[in-house]
N, C-alpha and C positions, 0 to 999 in steps of 0.2 A: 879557208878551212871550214866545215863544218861544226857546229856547235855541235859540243858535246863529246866528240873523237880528235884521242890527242893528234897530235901532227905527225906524219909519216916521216921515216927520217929521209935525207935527201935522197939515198939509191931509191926506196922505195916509190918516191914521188916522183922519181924518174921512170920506174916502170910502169907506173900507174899512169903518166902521162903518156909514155907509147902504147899501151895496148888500146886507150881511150882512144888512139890517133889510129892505129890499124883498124877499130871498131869502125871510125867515123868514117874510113873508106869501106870499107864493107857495106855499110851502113848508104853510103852516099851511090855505090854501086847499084847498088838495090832499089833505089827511089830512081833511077836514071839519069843522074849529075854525073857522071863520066861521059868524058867526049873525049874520046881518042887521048892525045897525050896532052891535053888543056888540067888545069884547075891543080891547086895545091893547098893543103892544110898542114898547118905549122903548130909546133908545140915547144915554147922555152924551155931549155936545160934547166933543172933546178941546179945543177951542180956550176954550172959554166952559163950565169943571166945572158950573155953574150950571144948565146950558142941556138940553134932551134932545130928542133928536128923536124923531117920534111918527107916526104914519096919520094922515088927515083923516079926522073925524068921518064915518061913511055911507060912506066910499069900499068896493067891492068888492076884500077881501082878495086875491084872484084875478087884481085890473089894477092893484094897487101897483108905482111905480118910483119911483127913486132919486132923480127929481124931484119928486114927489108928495109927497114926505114933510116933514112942519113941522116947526120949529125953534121948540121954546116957552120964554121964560125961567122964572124960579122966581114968579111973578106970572101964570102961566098968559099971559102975549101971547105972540101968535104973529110972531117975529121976522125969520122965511123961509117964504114959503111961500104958498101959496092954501090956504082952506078953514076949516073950523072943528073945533075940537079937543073930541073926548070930554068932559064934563064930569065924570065919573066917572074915566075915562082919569086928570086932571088930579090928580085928588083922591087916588087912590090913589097914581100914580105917582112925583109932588112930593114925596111923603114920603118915599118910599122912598128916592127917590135923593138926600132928603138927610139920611135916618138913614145909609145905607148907601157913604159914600165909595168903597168898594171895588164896588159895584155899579153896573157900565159898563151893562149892560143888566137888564131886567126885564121878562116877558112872562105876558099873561092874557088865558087866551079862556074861552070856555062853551063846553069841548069836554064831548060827552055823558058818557066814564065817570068826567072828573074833578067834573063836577058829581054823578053816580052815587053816587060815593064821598063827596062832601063833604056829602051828606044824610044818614051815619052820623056824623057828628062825630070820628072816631078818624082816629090816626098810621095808614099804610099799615106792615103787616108785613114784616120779611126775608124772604119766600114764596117768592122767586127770587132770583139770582145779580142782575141788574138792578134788584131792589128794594134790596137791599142798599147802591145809592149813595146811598139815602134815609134809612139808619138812624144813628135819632140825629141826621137833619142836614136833618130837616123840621119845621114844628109847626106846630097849629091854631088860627087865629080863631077861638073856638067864640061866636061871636053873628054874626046877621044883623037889620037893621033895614031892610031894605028897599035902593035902590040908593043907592052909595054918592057922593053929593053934597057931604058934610061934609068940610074936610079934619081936624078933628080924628078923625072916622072913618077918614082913611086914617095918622094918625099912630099910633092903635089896630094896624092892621094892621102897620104896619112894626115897631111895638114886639112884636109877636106872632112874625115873621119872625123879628124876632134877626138871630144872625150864620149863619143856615142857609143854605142854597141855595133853598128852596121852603116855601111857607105853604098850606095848605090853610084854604080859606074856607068856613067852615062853607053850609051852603045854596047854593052860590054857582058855587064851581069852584077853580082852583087856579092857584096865582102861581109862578112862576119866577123867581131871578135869577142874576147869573153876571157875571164879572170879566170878559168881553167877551157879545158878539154871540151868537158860537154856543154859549159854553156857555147860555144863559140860555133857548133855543132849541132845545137838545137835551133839558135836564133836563127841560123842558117836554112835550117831545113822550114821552120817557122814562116820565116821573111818570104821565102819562094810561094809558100800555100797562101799567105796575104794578098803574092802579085797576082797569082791565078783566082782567085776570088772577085781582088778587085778588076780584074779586068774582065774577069765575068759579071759582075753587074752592073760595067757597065757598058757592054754591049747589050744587056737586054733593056738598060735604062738610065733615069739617073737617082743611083743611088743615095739615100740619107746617110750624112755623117755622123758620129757619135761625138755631142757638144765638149767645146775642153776643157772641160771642169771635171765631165765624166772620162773623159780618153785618161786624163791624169791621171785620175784616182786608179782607173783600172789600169793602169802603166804601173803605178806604185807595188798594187798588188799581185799582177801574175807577169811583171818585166822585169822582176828581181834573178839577181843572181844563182837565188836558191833553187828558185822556179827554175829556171835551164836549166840545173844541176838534178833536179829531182825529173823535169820531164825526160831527160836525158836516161836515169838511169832504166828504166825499164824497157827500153828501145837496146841499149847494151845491153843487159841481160838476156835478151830476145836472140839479137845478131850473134853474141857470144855460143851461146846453146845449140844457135844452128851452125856455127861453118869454126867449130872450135882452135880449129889451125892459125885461126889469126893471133893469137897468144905466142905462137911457135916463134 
């Protein structure tokens, strides 16, 4: 919760969790992280911990709203909603959010430079001030077996996440999570502009790291929770004002 404003009571922090999730496909639409009927972003019930809400299977990230979006239990049924639920979505996301109690949301697409970078298997560098919120506070899945249908395959992933903010999927792409909505949303969109970065300097060279004493510090100050919450919010304000149907 934010310092300072009291706590929402639970309906409220449930709508406040989906409209931030219809935002963040809107949102993700817009940067070009939609591929066909790939990629899911998950948001805990506050009312039912159990529970998470999710996109329907195929829907165009582009015409997600607040009504659109399912309500799955820990059993993959879908307990709100029309449509059918990712199978893969299911698989990984289950896991997560139930190794991960502190993880209110979790987000994965097949955006091009996170899938770019997760074809080298390695941690992204402190190579900017912005990569920096990743140091030390990401790690890699280094296997792929094809798409991810097993849930013991996504108990694999989760145990690979840890207590980080973000998991790089070997072959694959890259996962996100975060103590609400928008941090899990920003890291995301974040992590992706790090890969294409670093794999822009270093095709023109080889790049200087930022030492780890300084990556820390600057991890401490702009990889906090607040920070994603705050970069976050003017990105929804933006998306909101223009395509205001997503609140519907």
């Amino acid at each position: 919760m934010n310092a300072g404003r009291p706590p929402r009571s639970p309906l409220a922090e449930q709508l406040h969790r989906k409209q931030q999730l219809a935002a963040t496909f809107r949102l993700f639409s817009r940067l070009g992280f939609a591929d066909g009927a790939g990629g899911h972003v998950t948001a805990r019930d506050p009312l039912r911990p159990d529970h998470f809400w999710v996109n329907a299977f195929g829907q165009p990230f582009g015409r997600i709203r607040v009504s659109d979006l399912l309500l799955v239990d820990h059993d993959g049924v879908i307990v709100e909603g029309e449509g059918r639920i990712n199978p893969a979505g299911y698989a990984i996301h289950s896991q997560i959010h139930a190794a991960r109690p502190d993880a209110i949301a979790a987000a994965h697409t097949h955006s091009t430079f996170g899938q770019a970078w997760s074809t080298l298997g390695r941690l992204l560098d402190p190579l900017t001030q912005d990569a920096c919120a990743f140091f030390e506070d990401h790690a890699l899945y280094d296997d792929y077996s094809g798409v991810v249908l097993d849930l013991a395959e996504g108990k694999r992933i989760a145990a690979a996440l840890g207590s980080t903010k973000a998991v790089i999927l070997r072959n694959h792409g890259l996962l996100t999570v975060g103590g609400s909505v928008a941090e899990a949303a920003y890291w995301f969109v974040s992590m992706d502009r790090c890969c294409h970065v670093q794999l822009l300097a270093e095709a023109a060279g080889k790049p200087k790291a930022i030492g780890p004493a300084d990556a820390r510090t600057t991890r401490d100050t702009i990889g906090t929770p607040g920070i994603g919450r705050l970069n976050f919010r003017s990105v929804y304000a933006d998306i909101v004002a223009a395509q205001p149907d997503l609140l519907d």
